[in-house]
Each structure stands twice: as structure tokens, then as C-alpha cells.
Backbone as CSV, one residue per row, in Angstrom:
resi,resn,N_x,N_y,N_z,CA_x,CA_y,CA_z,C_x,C_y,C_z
1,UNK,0.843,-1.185,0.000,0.000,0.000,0.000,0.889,1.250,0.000
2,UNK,0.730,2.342,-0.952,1.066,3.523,-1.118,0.851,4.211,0.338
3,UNK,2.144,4.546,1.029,2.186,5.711,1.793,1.696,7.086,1.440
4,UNK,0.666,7.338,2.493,-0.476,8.876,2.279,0.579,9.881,2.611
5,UNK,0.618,10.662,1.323,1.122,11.954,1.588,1.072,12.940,2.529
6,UNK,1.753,13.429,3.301,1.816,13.973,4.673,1.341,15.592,4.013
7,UNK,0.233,16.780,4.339,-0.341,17.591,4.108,0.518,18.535,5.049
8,UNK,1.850,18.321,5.737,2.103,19.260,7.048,3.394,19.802,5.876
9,UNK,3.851,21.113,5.682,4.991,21.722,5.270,6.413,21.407,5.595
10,UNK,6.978,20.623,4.909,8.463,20.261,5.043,9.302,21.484,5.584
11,UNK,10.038,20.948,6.318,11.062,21.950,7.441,11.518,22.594,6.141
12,UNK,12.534,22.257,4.972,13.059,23.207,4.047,12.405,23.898,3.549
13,UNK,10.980,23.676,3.602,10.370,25.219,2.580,9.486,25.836,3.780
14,UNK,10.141,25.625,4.940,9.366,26.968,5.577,10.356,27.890,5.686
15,UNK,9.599,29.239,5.381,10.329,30.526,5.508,10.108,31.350,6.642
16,UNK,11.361,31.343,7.503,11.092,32.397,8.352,10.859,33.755,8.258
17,UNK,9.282,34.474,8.828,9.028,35.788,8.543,9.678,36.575,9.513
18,UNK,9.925,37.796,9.614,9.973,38.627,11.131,9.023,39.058,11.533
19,UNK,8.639,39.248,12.607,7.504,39.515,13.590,7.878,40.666,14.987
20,UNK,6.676,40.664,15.313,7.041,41.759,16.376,7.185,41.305,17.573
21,UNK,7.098,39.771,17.658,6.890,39.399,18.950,8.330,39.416,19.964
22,UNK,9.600,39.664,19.730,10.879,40.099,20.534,10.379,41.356,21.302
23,UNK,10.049,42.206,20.201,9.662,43.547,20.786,8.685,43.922,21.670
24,UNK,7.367,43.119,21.388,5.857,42.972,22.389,6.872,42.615,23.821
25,UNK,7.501,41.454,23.708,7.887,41.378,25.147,8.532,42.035,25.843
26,UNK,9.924,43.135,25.118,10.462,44.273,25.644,9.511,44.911,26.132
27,UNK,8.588,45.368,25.691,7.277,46.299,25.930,6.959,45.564,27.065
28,UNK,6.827,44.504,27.475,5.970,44.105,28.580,6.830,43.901,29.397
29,UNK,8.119,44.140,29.537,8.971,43.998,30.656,9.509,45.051,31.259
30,UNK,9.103,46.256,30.118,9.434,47.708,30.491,10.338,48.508,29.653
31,UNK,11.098,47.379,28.505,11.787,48.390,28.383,11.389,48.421,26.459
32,UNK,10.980,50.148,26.604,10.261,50.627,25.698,11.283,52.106,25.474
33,UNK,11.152,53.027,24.234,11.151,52.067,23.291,12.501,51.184,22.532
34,UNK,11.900,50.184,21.579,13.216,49.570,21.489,13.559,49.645,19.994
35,UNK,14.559,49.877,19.594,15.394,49.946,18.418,15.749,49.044,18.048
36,UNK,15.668,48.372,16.124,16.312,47.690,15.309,17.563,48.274,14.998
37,UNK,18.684,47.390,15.075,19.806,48.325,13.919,20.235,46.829,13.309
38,UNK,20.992,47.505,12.197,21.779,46.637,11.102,22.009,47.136,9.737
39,UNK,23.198,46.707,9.560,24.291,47.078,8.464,23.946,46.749,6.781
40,UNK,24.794,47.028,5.918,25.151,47.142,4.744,26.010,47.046,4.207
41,UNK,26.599,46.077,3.317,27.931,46.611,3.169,29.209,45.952,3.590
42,UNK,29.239,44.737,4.477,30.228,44.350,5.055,31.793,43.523,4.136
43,UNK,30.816,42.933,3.064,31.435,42.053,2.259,32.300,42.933,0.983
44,UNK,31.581,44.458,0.507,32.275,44.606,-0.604,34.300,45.380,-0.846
45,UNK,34.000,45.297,-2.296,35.752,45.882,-1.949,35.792,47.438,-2.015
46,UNK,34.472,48.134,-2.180,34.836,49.783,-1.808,33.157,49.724,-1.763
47,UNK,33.227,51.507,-0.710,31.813,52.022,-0.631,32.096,52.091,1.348
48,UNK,30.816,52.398,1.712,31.380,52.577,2.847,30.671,51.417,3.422
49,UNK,30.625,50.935,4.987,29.571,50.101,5.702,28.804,50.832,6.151
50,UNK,27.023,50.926,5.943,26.160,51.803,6.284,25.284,51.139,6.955
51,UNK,25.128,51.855,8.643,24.174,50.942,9.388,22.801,52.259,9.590
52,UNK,21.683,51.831,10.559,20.535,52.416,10.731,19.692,51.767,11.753
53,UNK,19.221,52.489,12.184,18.926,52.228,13.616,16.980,52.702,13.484
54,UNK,16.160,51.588,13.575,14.867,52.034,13.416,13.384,51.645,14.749
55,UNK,13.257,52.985,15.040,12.208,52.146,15.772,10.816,52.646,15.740
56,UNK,9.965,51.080,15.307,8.898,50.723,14.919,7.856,51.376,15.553
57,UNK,6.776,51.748,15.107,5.718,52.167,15.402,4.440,51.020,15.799
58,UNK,4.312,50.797,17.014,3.995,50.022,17.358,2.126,49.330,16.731
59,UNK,1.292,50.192,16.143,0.518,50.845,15.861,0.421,50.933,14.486
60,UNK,1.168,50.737,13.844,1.808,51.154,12.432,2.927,50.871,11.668
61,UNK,2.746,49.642,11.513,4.036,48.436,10.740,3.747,48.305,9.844
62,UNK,4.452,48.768,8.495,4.220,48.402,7.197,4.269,47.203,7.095
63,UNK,3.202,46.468,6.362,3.229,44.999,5.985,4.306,44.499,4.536
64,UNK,5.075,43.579,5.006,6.075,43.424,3.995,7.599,42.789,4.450
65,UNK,7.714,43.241,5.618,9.336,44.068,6.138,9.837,42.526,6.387
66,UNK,11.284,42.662,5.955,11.773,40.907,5.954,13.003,41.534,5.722
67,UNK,14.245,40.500,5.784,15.307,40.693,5.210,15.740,41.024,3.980
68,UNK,16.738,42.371,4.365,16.367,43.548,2.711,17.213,42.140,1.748
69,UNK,17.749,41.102,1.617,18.442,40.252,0.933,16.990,39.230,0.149
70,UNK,15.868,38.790,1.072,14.944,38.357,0.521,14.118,39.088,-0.106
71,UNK,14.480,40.775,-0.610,13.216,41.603,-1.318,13.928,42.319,-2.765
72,UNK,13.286,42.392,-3.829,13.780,42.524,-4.874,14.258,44.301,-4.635
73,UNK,14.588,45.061,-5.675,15.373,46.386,-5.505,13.697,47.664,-5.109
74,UNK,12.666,46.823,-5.773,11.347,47.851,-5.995,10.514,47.551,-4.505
75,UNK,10.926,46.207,-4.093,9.879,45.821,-2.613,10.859,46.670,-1.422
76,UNK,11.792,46.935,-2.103,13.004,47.880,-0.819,12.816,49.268,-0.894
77,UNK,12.740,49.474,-2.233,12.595,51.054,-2.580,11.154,51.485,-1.824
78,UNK,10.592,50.758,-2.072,8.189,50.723,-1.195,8.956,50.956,0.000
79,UNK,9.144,49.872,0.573,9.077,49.953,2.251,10.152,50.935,2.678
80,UNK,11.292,51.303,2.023,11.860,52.256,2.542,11.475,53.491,2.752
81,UNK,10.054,54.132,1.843,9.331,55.219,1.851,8.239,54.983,3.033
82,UNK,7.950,53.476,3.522,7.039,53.254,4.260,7.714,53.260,5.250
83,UNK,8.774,52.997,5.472,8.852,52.633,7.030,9.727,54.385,7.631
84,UNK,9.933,55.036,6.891,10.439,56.586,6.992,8.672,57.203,7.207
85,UNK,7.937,56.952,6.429,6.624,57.727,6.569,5.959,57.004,8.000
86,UNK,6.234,55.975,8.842,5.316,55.150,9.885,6.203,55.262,11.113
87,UNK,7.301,55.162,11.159,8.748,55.141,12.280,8.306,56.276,13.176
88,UNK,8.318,55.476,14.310,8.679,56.400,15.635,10.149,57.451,15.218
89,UNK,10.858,56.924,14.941,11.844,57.658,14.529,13.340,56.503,13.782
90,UNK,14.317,56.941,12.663,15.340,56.214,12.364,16.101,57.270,12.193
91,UNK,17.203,56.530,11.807,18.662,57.345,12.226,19.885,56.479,11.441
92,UNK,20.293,56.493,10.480,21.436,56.225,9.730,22.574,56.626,9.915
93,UNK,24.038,56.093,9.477,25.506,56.103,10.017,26.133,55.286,8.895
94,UNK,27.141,55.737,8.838,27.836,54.993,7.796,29.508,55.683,8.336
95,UNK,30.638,54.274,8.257,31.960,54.136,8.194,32.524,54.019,7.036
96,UNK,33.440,55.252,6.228,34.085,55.225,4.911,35.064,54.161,5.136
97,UNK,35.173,54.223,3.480,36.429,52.937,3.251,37.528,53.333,4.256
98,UNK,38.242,54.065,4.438,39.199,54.672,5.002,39.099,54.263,6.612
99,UNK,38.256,54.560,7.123,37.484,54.104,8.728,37.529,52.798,8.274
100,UNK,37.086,51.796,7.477,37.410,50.573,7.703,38.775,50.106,7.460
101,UNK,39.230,50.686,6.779,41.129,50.778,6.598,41.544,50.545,7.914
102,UNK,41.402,51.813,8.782,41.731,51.538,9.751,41.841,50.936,11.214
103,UNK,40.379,50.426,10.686,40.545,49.278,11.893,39.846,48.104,11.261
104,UNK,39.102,47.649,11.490,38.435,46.242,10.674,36.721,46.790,10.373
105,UNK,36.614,45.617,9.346,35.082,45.929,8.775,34.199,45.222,10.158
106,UNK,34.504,44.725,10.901,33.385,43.889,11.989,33.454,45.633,12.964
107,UNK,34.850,45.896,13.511,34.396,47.166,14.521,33.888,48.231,13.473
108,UNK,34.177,48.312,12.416,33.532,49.725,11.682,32.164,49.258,11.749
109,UNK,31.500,48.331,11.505,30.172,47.841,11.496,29.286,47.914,12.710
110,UNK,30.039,47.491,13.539,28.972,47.906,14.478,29.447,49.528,15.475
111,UNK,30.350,49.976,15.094,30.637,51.384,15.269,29.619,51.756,14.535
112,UNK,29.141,51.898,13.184,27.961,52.197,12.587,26.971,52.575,13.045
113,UNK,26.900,50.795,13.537,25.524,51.066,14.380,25.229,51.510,15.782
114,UNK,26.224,51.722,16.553,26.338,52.439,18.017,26.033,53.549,16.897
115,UNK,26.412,54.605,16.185,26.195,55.762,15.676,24.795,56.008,15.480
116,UNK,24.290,55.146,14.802,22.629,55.088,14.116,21.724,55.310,15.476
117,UNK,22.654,54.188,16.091,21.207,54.485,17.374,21.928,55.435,18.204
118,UNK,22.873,55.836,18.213,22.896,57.188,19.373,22.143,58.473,18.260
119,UNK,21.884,58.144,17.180,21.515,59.472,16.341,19.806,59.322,15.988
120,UNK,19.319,58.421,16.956,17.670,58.327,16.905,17.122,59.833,18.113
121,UNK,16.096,60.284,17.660,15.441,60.977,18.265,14.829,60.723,19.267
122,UNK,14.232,59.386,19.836,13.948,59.304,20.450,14.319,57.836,21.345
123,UNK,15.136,58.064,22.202,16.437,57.207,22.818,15.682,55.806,23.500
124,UNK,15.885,55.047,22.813,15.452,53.717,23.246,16.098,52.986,24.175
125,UNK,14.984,52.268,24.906,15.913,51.540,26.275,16.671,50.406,26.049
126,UNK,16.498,49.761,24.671,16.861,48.592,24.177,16.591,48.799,22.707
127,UNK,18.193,48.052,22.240,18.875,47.959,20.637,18.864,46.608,20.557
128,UNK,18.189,46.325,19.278,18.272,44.680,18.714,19.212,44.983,17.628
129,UNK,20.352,44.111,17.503,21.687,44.320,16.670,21.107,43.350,15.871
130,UNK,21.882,43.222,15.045,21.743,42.107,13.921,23.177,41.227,13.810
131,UNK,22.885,39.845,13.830,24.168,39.109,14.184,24.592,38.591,15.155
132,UNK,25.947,38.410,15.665,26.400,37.796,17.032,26.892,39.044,18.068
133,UNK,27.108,40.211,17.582,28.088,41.291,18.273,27.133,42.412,18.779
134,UNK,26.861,42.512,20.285,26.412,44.229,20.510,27.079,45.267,20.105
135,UNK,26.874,45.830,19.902,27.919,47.074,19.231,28.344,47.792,20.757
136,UNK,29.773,48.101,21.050,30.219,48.576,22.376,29.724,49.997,21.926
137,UNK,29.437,50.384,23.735,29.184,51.693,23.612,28.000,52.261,23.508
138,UNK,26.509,51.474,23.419,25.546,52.340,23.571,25.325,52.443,24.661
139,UNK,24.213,53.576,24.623,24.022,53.781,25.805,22.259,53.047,26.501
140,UNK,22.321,52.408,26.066,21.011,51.275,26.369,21.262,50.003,26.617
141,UNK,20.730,49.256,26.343,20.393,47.560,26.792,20.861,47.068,25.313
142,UNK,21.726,46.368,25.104,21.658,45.772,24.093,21.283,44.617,23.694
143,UNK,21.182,43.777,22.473,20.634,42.475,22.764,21.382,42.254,21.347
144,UNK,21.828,41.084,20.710,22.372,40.372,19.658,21.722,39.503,19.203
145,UNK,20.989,39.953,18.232,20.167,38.713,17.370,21.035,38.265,16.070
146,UNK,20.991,36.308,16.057,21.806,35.953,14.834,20.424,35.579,14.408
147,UNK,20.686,35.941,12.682,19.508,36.021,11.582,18.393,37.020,12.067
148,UNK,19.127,38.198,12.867,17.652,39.258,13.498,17.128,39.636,12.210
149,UNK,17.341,39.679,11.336,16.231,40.655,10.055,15.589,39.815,9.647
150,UNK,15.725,38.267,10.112,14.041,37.357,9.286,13.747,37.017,10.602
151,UNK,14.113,37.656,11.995,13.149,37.681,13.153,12.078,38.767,14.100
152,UNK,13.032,39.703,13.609,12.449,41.329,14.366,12.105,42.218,12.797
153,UNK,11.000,42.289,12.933,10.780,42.858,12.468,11.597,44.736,12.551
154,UNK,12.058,45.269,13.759,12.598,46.080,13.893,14.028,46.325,13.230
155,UNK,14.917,44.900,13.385,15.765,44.160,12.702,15.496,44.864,11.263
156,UNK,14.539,44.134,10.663,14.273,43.765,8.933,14.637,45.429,8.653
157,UNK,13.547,46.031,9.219,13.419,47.084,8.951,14.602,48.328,8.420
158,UNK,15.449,48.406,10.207,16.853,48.780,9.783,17.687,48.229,8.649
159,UNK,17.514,47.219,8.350,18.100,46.308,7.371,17.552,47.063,5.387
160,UNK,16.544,47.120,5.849,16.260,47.645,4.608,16.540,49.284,4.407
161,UNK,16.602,50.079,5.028,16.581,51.555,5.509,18.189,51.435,5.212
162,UNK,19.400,50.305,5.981,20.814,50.767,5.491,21.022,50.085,3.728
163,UNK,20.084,49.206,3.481,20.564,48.797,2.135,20.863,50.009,0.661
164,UNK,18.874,50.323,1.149,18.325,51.218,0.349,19.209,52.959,0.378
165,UNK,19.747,52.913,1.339,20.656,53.993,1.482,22.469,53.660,1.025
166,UNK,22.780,52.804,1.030,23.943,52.254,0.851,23.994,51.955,-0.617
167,UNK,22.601,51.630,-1.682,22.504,51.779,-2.668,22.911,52.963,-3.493
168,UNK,22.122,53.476,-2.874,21.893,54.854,-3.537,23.272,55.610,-3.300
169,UNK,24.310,55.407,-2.036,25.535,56.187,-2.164,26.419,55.754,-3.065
170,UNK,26.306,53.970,-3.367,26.444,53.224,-4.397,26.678,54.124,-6.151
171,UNK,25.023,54.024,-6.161,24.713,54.921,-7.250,25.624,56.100,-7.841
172,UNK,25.315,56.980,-6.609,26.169,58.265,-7.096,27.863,57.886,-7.117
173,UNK,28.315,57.299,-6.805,30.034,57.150,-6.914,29.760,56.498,-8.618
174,UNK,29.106,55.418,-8.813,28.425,55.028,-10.319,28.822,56.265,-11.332
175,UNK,28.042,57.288,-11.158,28.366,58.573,-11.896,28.887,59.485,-11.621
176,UNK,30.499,58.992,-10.589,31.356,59.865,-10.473,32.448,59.412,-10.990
177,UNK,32.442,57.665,-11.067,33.686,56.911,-11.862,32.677,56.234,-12.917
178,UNK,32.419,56.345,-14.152,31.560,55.399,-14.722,32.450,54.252,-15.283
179,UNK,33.530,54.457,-14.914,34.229,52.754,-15.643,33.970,51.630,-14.455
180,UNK,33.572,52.183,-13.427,33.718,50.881,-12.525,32.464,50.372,-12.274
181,UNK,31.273,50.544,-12.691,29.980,50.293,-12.162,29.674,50.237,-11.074
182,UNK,30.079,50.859,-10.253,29.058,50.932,-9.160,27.854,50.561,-8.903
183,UNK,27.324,51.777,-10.265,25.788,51.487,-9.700,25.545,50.314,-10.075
184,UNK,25.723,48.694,-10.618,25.506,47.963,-10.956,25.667,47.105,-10.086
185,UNK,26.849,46.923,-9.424,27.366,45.891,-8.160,27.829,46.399,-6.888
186,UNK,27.440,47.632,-6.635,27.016,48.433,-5.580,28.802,48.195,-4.678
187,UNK,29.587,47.880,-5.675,31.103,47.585,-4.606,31.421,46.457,-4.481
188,UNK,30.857,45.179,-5.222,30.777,43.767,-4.764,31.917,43.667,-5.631
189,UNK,32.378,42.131,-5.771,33.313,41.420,-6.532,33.319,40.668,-7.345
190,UNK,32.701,41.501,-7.817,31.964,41.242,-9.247,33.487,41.250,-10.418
191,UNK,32.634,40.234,-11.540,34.100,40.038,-12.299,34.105,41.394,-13.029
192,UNK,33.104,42.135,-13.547,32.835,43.496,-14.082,34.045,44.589,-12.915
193,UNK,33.719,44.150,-11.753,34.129,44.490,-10.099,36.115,44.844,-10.874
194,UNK,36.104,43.527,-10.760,37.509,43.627,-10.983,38.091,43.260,-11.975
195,UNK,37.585,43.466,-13.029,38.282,43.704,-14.531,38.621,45.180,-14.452
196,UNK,37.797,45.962,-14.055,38.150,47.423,-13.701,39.171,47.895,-12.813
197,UNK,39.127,47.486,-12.071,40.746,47.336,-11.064,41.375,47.295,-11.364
198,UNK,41.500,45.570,-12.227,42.970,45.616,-12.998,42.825,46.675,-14.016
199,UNK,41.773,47.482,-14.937,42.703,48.198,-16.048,42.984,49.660,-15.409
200,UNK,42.129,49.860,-14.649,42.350,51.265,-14.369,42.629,51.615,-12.723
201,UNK,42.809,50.243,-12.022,43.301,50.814,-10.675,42.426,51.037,-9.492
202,UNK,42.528,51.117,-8.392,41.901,51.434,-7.197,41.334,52.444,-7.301
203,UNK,40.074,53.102,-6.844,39.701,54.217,-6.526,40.370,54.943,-5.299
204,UNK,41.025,55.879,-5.088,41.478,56.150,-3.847,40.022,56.835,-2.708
205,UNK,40.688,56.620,-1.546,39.206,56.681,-0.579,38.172,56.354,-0.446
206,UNK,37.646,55.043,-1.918,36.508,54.727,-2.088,36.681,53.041,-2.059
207,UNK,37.887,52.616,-2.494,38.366,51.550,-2.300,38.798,50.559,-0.939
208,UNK,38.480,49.753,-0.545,39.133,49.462,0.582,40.553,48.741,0.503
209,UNK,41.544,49.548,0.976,42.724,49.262,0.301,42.880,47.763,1.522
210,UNK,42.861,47.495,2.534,42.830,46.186,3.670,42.008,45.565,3.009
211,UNK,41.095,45.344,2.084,40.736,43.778,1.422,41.288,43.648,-0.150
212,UNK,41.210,41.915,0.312,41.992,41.624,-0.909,41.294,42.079,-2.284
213,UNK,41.573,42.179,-3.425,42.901,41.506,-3.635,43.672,42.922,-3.624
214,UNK,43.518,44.037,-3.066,44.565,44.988,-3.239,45.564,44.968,-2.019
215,UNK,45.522,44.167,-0.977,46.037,43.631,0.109,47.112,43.228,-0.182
216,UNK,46.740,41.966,-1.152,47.566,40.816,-1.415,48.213,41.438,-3.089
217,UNK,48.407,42.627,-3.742,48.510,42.954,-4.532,47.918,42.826,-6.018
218,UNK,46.914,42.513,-5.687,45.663,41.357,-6.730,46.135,39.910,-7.373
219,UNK,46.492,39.251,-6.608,46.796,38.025,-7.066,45.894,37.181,-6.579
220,UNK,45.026,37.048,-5.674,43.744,36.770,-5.238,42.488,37.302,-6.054
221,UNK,42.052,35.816,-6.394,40.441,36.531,-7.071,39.405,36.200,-5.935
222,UNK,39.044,37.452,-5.675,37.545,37.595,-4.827,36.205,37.068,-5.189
223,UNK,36.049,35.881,-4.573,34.748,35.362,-4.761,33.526,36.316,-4.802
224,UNK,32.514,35.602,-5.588,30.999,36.366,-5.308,30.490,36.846,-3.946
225,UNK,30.034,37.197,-4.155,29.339,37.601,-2.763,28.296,37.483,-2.568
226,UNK,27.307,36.102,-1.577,26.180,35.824,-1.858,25.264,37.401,-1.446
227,UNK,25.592,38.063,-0.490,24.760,39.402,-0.757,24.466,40.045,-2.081
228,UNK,25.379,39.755,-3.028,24.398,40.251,-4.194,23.179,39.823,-4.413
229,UNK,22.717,39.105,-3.784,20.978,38.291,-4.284,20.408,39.873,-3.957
230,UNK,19.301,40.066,-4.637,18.192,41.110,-4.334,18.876,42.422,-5.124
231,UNK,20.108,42.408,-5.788,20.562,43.589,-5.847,19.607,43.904,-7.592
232,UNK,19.012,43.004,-7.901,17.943,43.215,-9.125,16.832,44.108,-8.710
């Protein structure tokens, strides 16, 4: 006899959404209000790391908000107008190539985001980071979520707010060097990425001269970077 097909959703195709429920419970323990932050940017070879610090309107959550990596370039561009028009308040930060020169892309990153959320208007008692690392130095409660942008919705949010901004600074360097595309691979390592390197060289200050291959004098080829997904 034919085994009956099981009607319950296989563990691999469930997708985790973000939700508000981290945050409902901050709220019910007191500590209100609470801030998403998270970055942009960590993987490429120039541009800066751009973090943002957002907190949700409790009342008023755009429906949508997920990890800016699971949303195409037009579902980022929407919610980035939505979640600026609904936000208790956000607050963006960004570390130039140069700042990551000088110390590493993990402390410029969450230096970022200590920035984003000390630059919110209205000072939250608790920061949900994105990842394994609190960012040293705020002045609140911190908390470290790994995979926070397909759990907090506050998370997602910041997540999309530094993409959509990290794009767009993207963009304009695009049409300040047009041999290197920028606006196309937003800084990634891309073979377009570094065919341009080799003919015409580093960008100075826009480049990160501490990753390879200008490190290692380009004799290293830089893999893809699965963050390019969504950059369509």
C-alpha cells in the first residue's frame, strides 16, 4: 500500500518571517522604546559600511518588512518610503572605506551602528543588533540577534533603511567613476568588479585598500558575494 502523503509543510520550505513578537515582550517587561539596527555593506571591496537604527511604530508596521536580501530592488525602494513615513523615529551612520582601513570591517560595522542608534530621536531603552556582536558603547540595553532581520521585524526594517541607502551612495560614486559600475554591483566582486581594477586601478578613498585583492597585490580573485541576491 502507497504511503499517504503527509499535508504538514516540510522543514526546508518553511520561511522564516519577522515579527514583532521580541519587541511585544520588551514592551511588557518595560523596556520601551526599542530599536532595530543593522548594516550594509560588510562584504564589498569599496563604498562605505552603512548601518541604521529604526524604531517601529507600534501601531503602524508596514506589511512586507523581511530581510532587505529576501526583497527585490522595488519591494526595498516601497518599504523604505514606508517605514520613513510610519517610524517612531530612524537614524542612519555609515563608516568610509578609510574608517574601515583603519581598523576592521566587523568594529567599523557595528561602530555604525552604536552611531545610528545614538543618532535616533527618540532614545530607546533597548537595541536589537543584527548578528552575534552588541555594538560597544551604547548607551542602552543591548541584545544580539543571529539572523535578526528574518526575526524582528525592527531588525528587517533597519536592514532595509541601510541597504536602500547604501545603494543609492552606491549609485552616485556610479556617476562619479563610470568605468567601474558601481551602480551595478554596488562595490561587490563582481568580475565586471575587478576587470576594472585591474585596467584602471583602485579608486582612492573609495576603495578598501585592507581587502583583498589589493592587500595581497591582486593576485587573489575575490569570490561572489552571496549578498548580491536582491541587488535586481
Amino acid at each position: 500500500m502507497a504511503r499517504a502523503r503527509s499535508d504538514s509543510p516540510l522543514l526546508f520550505e518553511m520561511v522564516e518571517k519577522p515579527d514583532f513578537s521580541i519587541e511585544a515582550k520588551a514592551m511588557a517587561d518595560g523596556l520601551w522604546p526599542v530599536a532595530g539596527m543593522d548594516e550594509a555593506g560588510r562584504g564589498p571591496l569599496a563604498g562605505p559600511v552603512v548601518a541604521a537604527a529604526v524604531v517601529l511604530n507600534p501601531a503602524n508596521i508596514p506589511e512586507g518588512l523581511d530581510d532587505s536580501k529576501r526583497l527585490t530592488h522595488l519591494q526595498r525602494e516601497a518599504l523604505f518610503l514606508k517605514i520613513l513615513g510610519s517610524a517612531l523615529s530612524v537614524s542612519m551612520a555609515s563608516i568610509s572605506a578609510e574608517g574601515i582601513d583603519n581598523s576592521n570591517i566587523l568594529k567599523a560595522s557595528l561602530e555604525a551602528m552604536r552611531r545610528a542608534a545614538a543618532g535616533l530621536s527618540l532614545q530607546p531603552k533597548l537595541a536589537l543588533a543584527d548578528g552575534r556582536d552588541v555594538p560597544p558603547g551604547l548607551t542602552c540595553e543591548g541584545r544580539a540577534l543571529i539572523k535578526g532581520d528574518q526575526r524582528s521585524q525592527s531588525i528587517a526594517a533597519a536592514s532595509i533603511v541601510a541597504k536602500v541607502m547604501r545603494d543609492r551612495m552606491m549609485c552616485g560614486c556610479g556617476g562619479h567613476h563610470e568605468h567601474y559600475g558601481f551602480e551595478v554591483h554596488m562595490g561587490y566582486a563582481t568580475v565586471r568588479h575587478r576587470t576594472a581594477i585591474e585596467a584602471h586601478g583602485p579608486v582612492a578613498r573609495l576603495h578598501r585598500a585592507s581587502f583583498a585583492p589589493f592587500r595581497l597585490g591582486g593576485a587573489e580573485v575575490v569570490e561572489e558575494e552571496e549578498s548580491l541576491i536582491g541587488l535586481e
